[in-house]
C-alpha positions as CSV (number, residue, x, y, z in Angstrom):
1,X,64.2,17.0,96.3
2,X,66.8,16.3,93.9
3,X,67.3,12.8,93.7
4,X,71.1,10.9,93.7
5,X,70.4,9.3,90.5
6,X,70.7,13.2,89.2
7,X,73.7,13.9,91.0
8,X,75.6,10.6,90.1
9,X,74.8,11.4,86.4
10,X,76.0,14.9,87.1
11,X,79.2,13.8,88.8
12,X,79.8,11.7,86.0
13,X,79.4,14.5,83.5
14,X,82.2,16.5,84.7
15,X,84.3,13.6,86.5
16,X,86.9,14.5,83.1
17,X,86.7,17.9,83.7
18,X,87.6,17.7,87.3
19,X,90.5,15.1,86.7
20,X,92.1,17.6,84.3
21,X,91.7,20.2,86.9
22,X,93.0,18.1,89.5
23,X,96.1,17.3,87.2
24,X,96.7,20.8,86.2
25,X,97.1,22.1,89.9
26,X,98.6,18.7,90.7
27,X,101.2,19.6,88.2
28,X,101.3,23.4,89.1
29,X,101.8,23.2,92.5
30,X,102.4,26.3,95.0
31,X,103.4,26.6,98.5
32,X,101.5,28.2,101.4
33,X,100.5,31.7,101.2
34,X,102.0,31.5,97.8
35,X,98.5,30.2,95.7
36,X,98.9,32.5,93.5
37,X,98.6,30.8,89.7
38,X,96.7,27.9,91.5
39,X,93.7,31.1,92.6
40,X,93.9,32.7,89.2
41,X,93.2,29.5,88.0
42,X,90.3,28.3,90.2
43,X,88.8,31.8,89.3
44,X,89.1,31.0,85.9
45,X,87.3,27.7,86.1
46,X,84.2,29.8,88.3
47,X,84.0,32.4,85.7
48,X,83.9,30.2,82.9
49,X,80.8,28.4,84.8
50,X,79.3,31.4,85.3
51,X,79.9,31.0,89.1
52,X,79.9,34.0,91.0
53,X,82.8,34.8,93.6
54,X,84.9,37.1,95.7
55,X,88.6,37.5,96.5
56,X,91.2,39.4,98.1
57,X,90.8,36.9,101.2
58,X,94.3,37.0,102.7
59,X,95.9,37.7,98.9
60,X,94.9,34.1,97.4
61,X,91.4,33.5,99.4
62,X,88.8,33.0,97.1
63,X,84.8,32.8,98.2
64,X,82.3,31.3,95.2
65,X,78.6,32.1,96.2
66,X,75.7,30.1,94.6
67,X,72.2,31.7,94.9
68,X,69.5,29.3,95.3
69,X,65.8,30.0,95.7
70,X,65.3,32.4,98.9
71,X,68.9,32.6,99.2
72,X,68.7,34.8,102.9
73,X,67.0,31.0,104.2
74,X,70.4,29.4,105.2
75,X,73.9,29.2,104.2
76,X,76.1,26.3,103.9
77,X,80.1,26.3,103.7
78,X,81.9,23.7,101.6
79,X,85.9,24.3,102.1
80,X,88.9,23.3,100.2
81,X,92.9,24.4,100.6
82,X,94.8,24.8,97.8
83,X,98.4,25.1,99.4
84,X,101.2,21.8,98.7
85,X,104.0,20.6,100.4
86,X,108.2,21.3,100.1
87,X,108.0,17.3,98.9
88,X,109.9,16.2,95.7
89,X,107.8,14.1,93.9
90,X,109.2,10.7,92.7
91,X,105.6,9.7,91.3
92,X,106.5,8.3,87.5
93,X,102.7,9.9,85.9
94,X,102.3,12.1,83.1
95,X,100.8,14.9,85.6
96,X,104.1,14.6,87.8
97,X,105.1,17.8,89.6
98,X,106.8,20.4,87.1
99,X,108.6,22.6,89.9
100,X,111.5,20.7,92.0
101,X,111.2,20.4,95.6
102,X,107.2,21.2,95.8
103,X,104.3,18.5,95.5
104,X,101.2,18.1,96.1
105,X,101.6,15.7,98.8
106,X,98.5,16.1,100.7
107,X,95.5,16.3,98.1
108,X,95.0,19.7,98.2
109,X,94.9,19.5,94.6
110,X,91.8,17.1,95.0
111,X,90.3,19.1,97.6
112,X,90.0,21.9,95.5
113,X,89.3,20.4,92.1
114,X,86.3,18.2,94.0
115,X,85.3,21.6,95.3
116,X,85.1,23.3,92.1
117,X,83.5,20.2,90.6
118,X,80.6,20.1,93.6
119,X,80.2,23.8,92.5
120,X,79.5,22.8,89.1
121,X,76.8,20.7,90.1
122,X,75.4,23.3,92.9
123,X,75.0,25.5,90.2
124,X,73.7,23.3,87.3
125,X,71.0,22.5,90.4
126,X,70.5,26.2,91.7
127,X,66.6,26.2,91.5
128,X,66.3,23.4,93.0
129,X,67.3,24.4,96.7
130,X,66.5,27.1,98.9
131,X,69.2,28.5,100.3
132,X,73.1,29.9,99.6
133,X,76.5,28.1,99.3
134,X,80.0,29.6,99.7
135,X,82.5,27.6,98.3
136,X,86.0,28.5,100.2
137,X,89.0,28.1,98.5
138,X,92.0,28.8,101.2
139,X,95.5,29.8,101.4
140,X,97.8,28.1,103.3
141,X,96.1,25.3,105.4
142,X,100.0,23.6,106.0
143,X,101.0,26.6,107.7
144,X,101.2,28.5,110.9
145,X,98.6,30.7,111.5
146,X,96.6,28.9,109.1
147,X,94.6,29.9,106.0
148,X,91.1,29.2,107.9
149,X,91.9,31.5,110.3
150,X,93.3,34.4,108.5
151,X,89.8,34.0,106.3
152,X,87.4,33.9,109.2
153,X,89.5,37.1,110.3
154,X,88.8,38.6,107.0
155,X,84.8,37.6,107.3
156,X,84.7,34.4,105.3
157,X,81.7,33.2,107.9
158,X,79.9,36.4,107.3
159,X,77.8,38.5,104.6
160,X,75.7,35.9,104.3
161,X,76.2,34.0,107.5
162,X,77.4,30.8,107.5
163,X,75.0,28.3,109.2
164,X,76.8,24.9,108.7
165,X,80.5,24.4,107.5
166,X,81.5,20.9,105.0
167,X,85.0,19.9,103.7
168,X,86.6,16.8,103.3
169,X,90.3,15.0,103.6
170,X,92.1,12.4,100.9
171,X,92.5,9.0,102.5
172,X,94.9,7.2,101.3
173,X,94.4,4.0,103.7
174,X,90.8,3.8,102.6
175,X,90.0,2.0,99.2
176,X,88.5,4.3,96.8
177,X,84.4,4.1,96.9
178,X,84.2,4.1,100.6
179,X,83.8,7.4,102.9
180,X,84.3,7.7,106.8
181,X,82.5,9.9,109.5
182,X,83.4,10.7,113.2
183,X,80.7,12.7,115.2
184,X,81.9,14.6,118.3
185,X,85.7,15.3,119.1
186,X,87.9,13.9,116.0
187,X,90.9,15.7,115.5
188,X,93.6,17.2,118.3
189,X,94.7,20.6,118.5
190,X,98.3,21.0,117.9
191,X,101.1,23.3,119.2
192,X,104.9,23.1,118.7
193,X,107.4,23.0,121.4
194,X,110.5,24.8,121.9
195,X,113.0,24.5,124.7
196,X,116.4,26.2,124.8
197,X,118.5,24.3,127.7
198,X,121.4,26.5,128.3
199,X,124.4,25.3,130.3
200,X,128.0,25.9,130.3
201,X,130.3,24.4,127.5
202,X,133.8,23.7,127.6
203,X,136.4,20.3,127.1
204,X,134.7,17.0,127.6
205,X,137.7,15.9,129.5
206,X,136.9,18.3,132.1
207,X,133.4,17.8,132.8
208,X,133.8,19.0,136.2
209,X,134.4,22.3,134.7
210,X,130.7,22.4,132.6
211,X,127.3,22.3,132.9
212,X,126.3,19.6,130.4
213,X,122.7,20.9,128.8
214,X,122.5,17.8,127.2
215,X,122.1,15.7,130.5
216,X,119.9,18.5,131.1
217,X,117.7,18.4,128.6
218,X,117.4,14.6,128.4
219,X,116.0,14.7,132.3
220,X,113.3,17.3,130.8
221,X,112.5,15.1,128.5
222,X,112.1,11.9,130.5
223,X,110.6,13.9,133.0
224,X,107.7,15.3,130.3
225,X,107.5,11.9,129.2
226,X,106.3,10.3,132.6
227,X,104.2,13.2,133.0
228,X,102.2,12.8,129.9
229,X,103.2,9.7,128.3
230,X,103.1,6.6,130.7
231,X,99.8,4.5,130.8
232,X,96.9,6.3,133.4
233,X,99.7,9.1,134.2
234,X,96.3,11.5,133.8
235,X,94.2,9.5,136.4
236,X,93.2,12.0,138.7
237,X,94.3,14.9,137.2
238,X,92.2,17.8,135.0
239,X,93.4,15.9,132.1
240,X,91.7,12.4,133.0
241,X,90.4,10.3,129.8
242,X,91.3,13.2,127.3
243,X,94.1,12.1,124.7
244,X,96.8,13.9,124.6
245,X,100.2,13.7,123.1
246,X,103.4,15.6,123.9
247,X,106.5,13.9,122.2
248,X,109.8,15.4,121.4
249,X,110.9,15.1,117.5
250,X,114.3,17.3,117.6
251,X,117.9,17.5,120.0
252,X,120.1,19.7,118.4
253,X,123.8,21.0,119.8
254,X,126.9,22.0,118.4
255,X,129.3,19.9,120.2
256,X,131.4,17.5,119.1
257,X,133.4,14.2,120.5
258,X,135.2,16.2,122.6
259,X,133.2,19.7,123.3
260,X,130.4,19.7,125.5
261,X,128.1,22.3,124.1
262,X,126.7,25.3,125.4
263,X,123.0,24.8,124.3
264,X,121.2,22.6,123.5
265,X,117.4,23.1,121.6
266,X,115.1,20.6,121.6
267,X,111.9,20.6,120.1
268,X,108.4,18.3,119.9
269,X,105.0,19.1,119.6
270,X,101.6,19.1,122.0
271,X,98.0,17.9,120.9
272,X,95.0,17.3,123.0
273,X,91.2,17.8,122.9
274,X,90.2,19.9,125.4
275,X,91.3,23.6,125.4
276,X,91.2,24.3,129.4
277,X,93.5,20.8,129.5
278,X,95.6,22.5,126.7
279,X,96.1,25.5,128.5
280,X,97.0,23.3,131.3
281,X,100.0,21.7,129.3
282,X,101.5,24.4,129.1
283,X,101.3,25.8,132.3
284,X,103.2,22.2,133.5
285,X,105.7,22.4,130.7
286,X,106.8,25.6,131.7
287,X,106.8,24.6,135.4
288,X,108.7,21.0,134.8
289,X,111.3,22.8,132.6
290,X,111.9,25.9,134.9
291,X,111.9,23.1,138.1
292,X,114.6,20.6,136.0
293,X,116.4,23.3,135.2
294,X,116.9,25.3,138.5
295,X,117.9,21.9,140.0
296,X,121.0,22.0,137.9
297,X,121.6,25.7,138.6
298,X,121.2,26.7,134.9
299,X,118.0,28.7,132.6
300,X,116.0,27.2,129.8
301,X,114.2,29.3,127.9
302,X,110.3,27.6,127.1
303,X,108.3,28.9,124.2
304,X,105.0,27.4,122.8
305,X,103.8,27.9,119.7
306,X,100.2,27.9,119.3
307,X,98.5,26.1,116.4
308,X,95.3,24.9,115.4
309,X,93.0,23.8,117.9
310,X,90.8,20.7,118.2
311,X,88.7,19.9,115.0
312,X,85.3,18.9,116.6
313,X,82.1,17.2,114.4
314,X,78.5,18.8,115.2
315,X,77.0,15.4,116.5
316,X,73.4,16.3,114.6
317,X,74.9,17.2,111.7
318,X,77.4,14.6,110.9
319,X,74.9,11.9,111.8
320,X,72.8,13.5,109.2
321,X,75.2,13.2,106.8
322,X,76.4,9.4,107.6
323,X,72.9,9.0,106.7
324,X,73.1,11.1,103.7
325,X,76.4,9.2,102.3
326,X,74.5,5.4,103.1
327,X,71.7,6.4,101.0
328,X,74.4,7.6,98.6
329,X,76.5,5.1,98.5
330,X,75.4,2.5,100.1
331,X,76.0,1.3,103.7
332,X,79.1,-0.7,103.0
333,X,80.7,2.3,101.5
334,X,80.1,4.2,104.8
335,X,82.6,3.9,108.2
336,X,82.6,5.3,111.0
337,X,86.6,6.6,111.9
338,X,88.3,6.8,115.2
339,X,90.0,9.5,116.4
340,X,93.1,11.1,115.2
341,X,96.0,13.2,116.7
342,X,96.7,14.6,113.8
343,X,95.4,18.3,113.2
344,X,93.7,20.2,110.5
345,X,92.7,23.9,110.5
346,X,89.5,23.3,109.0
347,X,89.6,23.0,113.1
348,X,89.3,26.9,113.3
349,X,86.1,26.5,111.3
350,X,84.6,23.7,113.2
351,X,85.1,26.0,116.8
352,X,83.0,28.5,114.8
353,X,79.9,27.0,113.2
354,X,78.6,23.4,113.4
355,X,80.6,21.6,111.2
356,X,81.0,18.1,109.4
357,X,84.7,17.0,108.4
358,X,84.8,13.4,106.2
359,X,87.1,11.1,104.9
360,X,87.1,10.6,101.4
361,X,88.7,6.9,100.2
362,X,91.5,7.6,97.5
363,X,93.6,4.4,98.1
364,X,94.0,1.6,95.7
365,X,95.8,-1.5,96.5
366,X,95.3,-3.1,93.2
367,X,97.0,-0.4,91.4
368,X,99.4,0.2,94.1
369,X,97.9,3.7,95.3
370,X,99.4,3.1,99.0
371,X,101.5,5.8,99.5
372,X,100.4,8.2,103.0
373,X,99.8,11.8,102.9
374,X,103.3,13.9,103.2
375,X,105.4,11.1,101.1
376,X,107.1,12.0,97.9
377,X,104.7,8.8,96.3
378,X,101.9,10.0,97.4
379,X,99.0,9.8,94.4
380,X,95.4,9.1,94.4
381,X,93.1,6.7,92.6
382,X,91.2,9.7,90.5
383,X,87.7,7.4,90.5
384,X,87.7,9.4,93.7
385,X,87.0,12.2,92.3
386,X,84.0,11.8,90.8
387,X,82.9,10.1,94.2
388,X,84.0,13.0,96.3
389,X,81.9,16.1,93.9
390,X,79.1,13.8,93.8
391,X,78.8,13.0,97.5
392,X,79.5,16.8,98.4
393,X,77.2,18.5,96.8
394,X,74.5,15.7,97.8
395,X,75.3,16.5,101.8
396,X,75.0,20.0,100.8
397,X,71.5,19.3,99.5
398,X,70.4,17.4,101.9
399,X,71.2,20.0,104.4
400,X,69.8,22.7,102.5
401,X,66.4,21.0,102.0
402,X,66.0,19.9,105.2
């Protein structure tokens, strides 16, 4: 078994390597479904490591595939998205964004340049595991349908087959050096909201005369909001004890001071844990909506966007690699994270094959590395780095030997 004295010294011998990587693609950034230079470049970086790898997955996908000994044993995946953000960075650092209006707000930029560097270990360590790992580099993770998806539909999890799936998340709110775990249910599905409350416009001195959508659609959404919002409004109902969020972001109609509009849209978004009690949120929706709405005499028109579903831990295997990161690390370094209703379509992945989804520590509040994920500040302590290749390829390791 390799020791983590070996991987530390490895992860420090390409921790430069992997900060310029990460500041090239931080610089270079590309939105979703549109990785182009950001895949020819991670291709470049494999086949100047003599790393093997396929592509062609949904145009940008790429798939790196290290051989150990008796490859055909088992098959781990380690997974990083390469896609940014429509964010203009306001970040004053000599890797700043070069293209207006497009940032790497979310870490993608980490993700894949820790990838690339745990495949530089993986490989430098080849004969000493049994086993194969796919490295998956993936378009699109910020956007509808999702670049997981589109790549498990395109065989990612296949040819070999995958046994176990890894990947990991930037957190800004942790202080670089320490890593969090969540076993079981961690992150909610989510699915966007649309509701198109048609009335009838006219003067807003003659109300008499209209159908106002906007009292309308503000008695749907009071109406949602005791049915999903208000403390124990699930007792006794198929949704009992499982979160769930349903919460209205957008009201948007073109009247004025004195017109009282036609339509009105509104729009929010829907996140649980369980997918019969998703499926069940929608059903209600519709119903409320269609109820609210005949009551007034007028149509809305209801449509549900489906998104990523609920990102769930394998319980064995994420224990195993808590353990894994203590003896790593060391157990202060270690957390273990509450759940989140945020979503991440690594999710798509975890349905699929037992999978482990960490938190990686990038904050630094003595430098003032603060910012959150999606904010045009939004930067990383790069020490993180080297922490994140090391610890990755060390879970792989340990899963593959075991």
């Amino acid at each position: 078994m390799t020791s983590n004295k070996k991987i530390k010294s490895l992860a420090n011998h390409y921790f430069s390597k992997v900060t310029e990587i990460r500041r090239h693609l931080h610089q270079n950034p590309e939105l979703s479904f549109k990785e182009y230079e950001t895949s020819k470049y991670i291709q470049d970086q494999l086949t100047l490591s003599e790393i093997k790898f396929k592509t062609g997955y949904v145009e940008t996908g790429i798939v790196a595939i290290i051989e150990g000994k008796n490859p055909h044993k088992k098959t781990i995946l380690l997974r990083a998205d390469m896609d940014a953000l429509p964010i203009d960075e306001k970040n004053n650092v000599d890797y700043k964004s070069k293209k207006q209006g497009i940032m790497h707000a979310c870490g993608h930029d980490a993700h894949s340049a820790i990838a690339l560097g745990s495949a530089f270990i993986l490989n430098d360590l080849k004969n000493d595991f049994e086993g194969t790992v796919k490295i998956m580099f993936q378009p699109g993770e910020e956007l509808l349908p999702g670049g997981a998806n589109l790549m498990i539909e395109a065989g990612v999890l296949d040819n070999p087959k995958v046994d176990k799936a890894l990947a990991l998340h930037v957190f800004p709110s942790m202080e670089v050096g320490k890593v969090g775990f969540k076993s079981g249910m961690y992150m909610a599905s989510s699915d966007e909201l649309y509701i198109s409350v048609i009335g009838k416009g006219g003067h807003a001195a003659m109300p008499n005369e209209c159908i106002n959508p906007l009292i309308i659609a503000s008695e749907i959404i009071l109406e949602i909001n005791k049915l999903f919002m208000q403390p124990n409004s699930l007792k006794g109902t198929p949704g009992e004890n499982i979160p769930t969020v349903v919460v209205f972001g957008k009201i948007d109609g073109k009247g004025a001071t004195n017109v009282i509009p036609s339509v009105i849209e509104i729009a929010g978004t829907i996140r649980t844990m369980d997918e019969s009690w998703r499926e069940s949120i929608h059903q209600q929706i519709k119903s409320l909506v269609n109820n609210v709405s005949l009551s007034f005499g007028i149509e809305s028109i209801v449509r549900i966007e489906k998104g990523y579903p609920f990102l769930v831990n394998d319980i064995s295997f994420t224990n195993n690699c808590f353990e894994a990161a203590i003896n790593y690390l060391g157990e202060n370094q270690v957390e273990v994270l509450p759940l989140r209703m945020t979503a991440e379509d690594f999710a798509f992945i975890s349905q699929k094959v037992p999978s482990c989804f960490f938190r990686l520590g990038t904050g630094n509040k003595s430098k003032g590395i603060i910012s959150g994920v999606h904010s045009s500040n939004f930067d990383i302590d790069e020490k993180s780095l080297e922490i994140g290749i090391g610890l990755m390829a060390w879970l792989a390791l340990n899963e593959l030997n075991s």
